[in-house]
Every structure is written in structure tokens, then in C-alpha cells.
C-alpha positions in Angstrom: 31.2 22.7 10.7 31.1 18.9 12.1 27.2 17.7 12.2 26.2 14.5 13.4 26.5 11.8 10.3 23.0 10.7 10.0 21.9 14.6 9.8 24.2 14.5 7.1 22.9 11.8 5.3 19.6 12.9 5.3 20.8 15.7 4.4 22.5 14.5 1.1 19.4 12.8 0.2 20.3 9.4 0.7 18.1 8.1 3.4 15.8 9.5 6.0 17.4 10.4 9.1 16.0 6.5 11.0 17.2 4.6 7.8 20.7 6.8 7.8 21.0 5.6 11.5 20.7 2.1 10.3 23.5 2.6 7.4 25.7 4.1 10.3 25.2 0.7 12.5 25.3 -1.5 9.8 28.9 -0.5 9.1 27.8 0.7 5.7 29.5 4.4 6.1 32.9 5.7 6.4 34.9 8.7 7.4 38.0 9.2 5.8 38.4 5.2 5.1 37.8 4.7 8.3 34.1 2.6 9.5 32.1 4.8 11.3 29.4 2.8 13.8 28.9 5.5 16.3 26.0 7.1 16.1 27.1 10.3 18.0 29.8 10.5 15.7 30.4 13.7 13.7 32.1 15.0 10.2 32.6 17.8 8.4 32.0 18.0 4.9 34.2 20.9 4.1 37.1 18.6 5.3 36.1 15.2 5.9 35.6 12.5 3.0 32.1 10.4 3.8 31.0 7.5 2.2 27.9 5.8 2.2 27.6 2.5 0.6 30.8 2.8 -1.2 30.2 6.0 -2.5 31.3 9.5 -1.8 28.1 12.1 -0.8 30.3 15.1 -0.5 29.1 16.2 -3.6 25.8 16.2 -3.0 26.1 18.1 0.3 27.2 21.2 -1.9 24.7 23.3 -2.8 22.1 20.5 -3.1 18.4 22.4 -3.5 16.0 21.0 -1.2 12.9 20.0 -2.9 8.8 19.4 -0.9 6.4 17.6 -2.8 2.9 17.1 -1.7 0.9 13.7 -3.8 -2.3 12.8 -3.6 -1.3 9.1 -3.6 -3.4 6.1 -5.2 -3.9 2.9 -3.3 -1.8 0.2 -4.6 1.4 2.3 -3.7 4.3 1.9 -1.3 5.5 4.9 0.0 8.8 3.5 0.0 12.1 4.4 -2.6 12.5 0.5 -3.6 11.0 -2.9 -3.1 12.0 -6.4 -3.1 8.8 -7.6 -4.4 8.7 -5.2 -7.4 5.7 -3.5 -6.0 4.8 0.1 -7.3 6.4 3.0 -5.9 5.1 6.3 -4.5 8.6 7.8 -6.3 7.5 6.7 -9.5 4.7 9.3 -10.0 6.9 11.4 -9.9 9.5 13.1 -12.5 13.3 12.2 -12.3 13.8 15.9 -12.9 13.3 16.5 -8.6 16.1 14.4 -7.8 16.4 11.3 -5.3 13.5 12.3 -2.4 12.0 10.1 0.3 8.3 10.4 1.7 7.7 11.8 5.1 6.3 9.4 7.2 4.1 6.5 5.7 0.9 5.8 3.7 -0.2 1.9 4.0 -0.4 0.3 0.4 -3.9 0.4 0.4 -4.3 3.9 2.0 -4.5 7.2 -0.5 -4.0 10.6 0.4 -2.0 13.3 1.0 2.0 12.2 1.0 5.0 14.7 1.8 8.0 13.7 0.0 11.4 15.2 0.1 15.0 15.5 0.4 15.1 17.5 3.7 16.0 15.4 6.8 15.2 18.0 9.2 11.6 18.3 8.0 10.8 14.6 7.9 11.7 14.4 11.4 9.7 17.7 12.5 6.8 16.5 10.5 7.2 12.8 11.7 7.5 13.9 15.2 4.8 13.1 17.6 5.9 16.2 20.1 5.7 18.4 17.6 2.0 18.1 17.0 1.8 18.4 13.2 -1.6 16.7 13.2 -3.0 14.0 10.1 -6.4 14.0 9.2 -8.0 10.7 7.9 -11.5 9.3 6.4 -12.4 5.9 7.1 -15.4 4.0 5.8 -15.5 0.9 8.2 -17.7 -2.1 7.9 -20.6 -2.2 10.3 -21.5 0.6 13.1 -19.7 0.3 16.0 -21.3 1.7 19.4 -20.6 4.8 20.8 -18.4 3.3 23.7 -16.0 1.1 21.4 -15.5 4.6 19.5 -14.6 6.4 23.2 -12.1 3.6 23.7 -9.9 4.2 20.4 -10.4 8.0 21.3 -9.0 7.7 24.7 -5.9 5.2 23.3 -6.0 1.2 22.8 -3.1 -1.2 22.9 -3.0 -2.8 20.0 -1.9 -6.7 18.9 2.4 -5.5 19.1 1.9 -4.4 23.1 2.2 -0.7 22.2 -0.7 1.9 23.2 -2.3 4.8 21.0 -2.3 8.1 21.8 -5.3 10.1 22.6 -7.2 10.1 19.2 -9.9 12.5 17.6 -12.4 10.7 16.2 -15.9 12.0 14.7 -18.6 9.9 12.6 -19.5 11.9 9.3 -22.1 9.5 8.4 -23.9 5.9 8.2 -26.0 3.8 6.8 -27.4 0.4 7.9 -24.4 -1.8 6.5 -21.3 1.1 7.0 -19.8 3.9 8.7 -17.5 7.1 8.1 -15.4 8.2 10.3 -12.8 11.3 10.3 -10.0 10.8 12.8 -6.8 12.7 13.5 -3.6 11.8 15.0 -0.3 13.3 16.4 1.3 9.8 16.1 1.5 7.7 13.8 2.0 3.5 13.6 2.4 0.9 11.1 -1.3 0.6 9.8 -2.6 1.9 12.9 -6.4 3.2 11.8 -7.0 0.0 10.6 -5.6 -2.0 13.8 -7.4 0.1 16.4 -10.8 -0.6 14.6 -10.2 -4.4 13.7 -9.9 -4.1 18.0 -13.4 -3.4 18.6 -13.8 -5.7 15.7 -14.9 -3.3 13.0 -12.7 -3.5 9.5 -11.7 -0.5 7.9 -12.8 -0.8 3.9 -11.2 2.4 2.9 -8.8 4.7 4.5 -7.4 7.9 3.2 -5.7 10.8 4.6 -6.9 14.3 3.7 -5.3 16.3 5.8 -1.8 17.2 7.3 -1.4 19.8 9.5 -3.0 22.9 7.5 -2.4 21.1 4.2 -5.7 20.4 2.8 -5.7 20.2 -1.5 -9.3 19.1 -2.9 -7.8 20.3 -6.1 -5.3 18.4 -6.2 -6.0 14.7 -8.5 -5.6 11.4 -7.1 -2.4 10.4 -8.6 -0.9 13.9 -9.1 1.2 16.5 -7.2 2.3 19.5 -6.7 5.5 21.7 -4.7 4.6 22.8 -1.7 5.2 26.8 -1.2 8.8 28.0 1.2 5.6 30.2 3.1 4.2 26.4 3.4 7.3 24.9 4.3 7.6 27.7 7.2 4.3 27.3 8.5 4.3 23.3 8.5 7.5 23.8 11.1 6.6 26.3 12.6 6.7 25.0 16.8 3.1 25.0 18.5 2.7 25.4 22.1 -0.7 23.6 22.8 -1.2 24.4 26.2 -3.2 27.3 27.2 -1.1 30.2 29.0 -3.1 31.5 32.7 -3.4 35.1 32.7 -1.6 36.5 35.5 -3.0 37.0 39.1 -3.3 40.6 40.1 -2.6 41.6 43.1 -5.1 42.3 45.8 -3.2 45.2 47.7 -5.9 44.6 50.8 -4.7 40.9 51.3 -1.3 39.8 52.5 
């Protein structure tokens, strides 16, 4: 059956679904010989020979086992598959054994936490997915006390340094002291490093940030550093689709009005 070629590139393992989208632009995948730029275009695997980089993925579009890894990842790490600085990788903690995977969405280098990582396109973009409401938890520990009111103005969405505006945010202070501040804050979206932005806005730094939550997914157990498969009853629940709106019970009828 034809599927759209960046859903097939995802799907073979070789990029996430955005990054397979750039491949497809970038004239750097073929159907049949022939340079495919469209990004509506379609193929079938069963019949069509597709080529990314120079290289056939039919073969790993047959059979290929999807694989969902959940790492408690170290600061110091990119969550990225390579590096032209030679910076460590998220990818290397883990064994070669689970193939070529991707992580879901982002962890800044100096942000730990809990990372998804896998081979699945269609996950990374449920998970990823704003509308979907598949909600990360962070700590922060930020320098300083900010005031009540600079905290109700990241919770009700700033617009940080790039022109783009924050979503709605939760926001709740665990604790302080005379010199710092923890925070817990959860968000739908995410953006490039964008805890640390919305508080360097009201002009409080973030000194360490680390995610502990995503969606149910919450692993004390699990060492910095370490990782573990998540569960196909996990991998259900994480896309299962949530209707957050409340439903209205329906109006009965008065028979004595008309």
C-alpha cells in the first residue's frame, strides 16, 4: 500500500518524521532512480525501490521490530543521533543490540530526565504533538525568588527572545530558601530550551532543570544514566487520544414549558 515517503522513513528508522521531511526537500531520496522533492509524494514498498542517502531502506521496512526506550538521561548529553562537535550522545548509553532509534522530542544538553527514544515515527509525532496533550513534567531550581506575579505571567504564556508565544503553562513552587527556588512546571508544548527562556524573562536563571515526568511515565527507580523498555500496555496508554474538555450533561426536558 503507497504511504507518504517521510512516514516511511520514519518508519525504516532513518530519521524522525521532521528530519525525513528535510531528506525529501533536500533531494537526498529517490523513488525508483528517480529524485523525489514532493513532500506529498507516495511509494510503496512492496513495489517501489526507495533510497535515502544513496542507500536502499526497503529492507528495513520488512518486518523491522519497533523498539520504546525510556532513559533517565545525564546532563552533558545531546539527545541527538550525531554531532559535529563530537559531543556525547544520548544513543550512546545505549546497546547497539536495539538497533538505530531516535529520541522523541528533546532534552537540552544540560537538562536530565526522562527521554523516549525509538524507531517508531508515528509515536514521536503523537508524543511530540502539542494537540495531543501528552503532558511533560519538569523540576527547576532557579536562582533567586521571583514574585508571585512574574510566575502568573509565564503561567498564562510569554513571548520569548525568537517572537514566538508559550502556551498556557502549569507552574507550582515546591520550595525556597533565601538564595533559590524550586519549581515543578508542565507543558503540552515544547521549545528549544524553553523553561530556561521563560525564566531568564522575568530575569530569574534556571540552575538545574530536569524532567520527571511524561505523560503517566514517572520511574524513581530508574538510575540516572540507565534505561529501561517501556511496556506494549505503556506504549497503548501513552497514545491513547484524550478529550480534555468536559462533556454537558444533557438538558431534560420540561414538558410544562414550550
Amino acid at each position: 500500500m503507497p504511504e507518504r515517503l517521510q512516514k516511511l522513513i520514519a518508519a525504516a528508522g532513518i530519521a524522525s518524521r521532521r528530519h525525513a521531511e528535510e531528506l525529501i526537500t533536500s533531494g537526498k531520496v529517490t523513488i525508483n532512480g528517480k529524485v523525489a522533492t514532493e513532500l506529498g509524494t507516495k511509494a510503496d514498498p512492496a513495489k517501489d525501490h526507495i533510497k535515502v542517502n544513496g542507500k536502499l531502506i526497503n529492507p528495513l521496512l520488512s518486518g523491522q521490530q519497533k523498539v520504546y526506550v525510556l532513559l533517565n538521561k545525564p546532563r552533558g548529553y545531546l539527545s541527538s543521533v550525531s554531532d559535529p562537535e563530537g559531543r556525547p550522545l544520548v544513543t550512546e548509553l545505549l546497546p547497539p543490540s536495539l538497533g538505530r532509534i531516535y529520541p522523541v522530542g528533546r532534552l537540552d544538553f544540560n537538562t536530565e530526565g526522562l527521554l523516549l527514544l525509538t524507531n517508531d515515527g508515528d509515536f514521536t509525532n503523537f508524543v511530540t504533538a502539542a494537540r495531543n496533550r501528552v503532558e511533560k513534567v519538569y523540576e527547576a531550581k532557579v536562582k533567586g525568588v521571583p514574585p508571585e506575579a512574574a510566575i502568573e505571567r509565564l503561567r498564562r504564556g510569554v513571548v520569548l527572545d525568537d517572537g514566538t508565544r508559550t502556551a498556557p503553562a502549569k507552574i507550582k513552587l515546591l520550595d525556597e530558601t533565601s538564595t533559590n527556588s524550586w519549581f515543578e512546571i508542565s507543558l503540552h508544548q515544547g521549545r528549544n530550551q524553553q523553561i530556561r527562556r521563560m525564566f531568564d524573562l522575568i530575569g530569574y536563571s534556571v540552575i538545574k532543570l530536569r524532567r520527571v515526568r511524561i505523560g503517566f511515565l514517572v520511574d524513581e527507580k530508574l538510575k540516572n544514566g540507565y534505561w529501561r523498555l517501556l511496556s506494549e500496555t505503556e506504549v497503548k496508554r501513552l497514545m491513547k487520544k484524550r478529550n480534555d474538555r468536559p462533556t454537558r450533561p444533557r438538558r431534560k426536558e420540561n414538558p410544562g414549558r414550550r
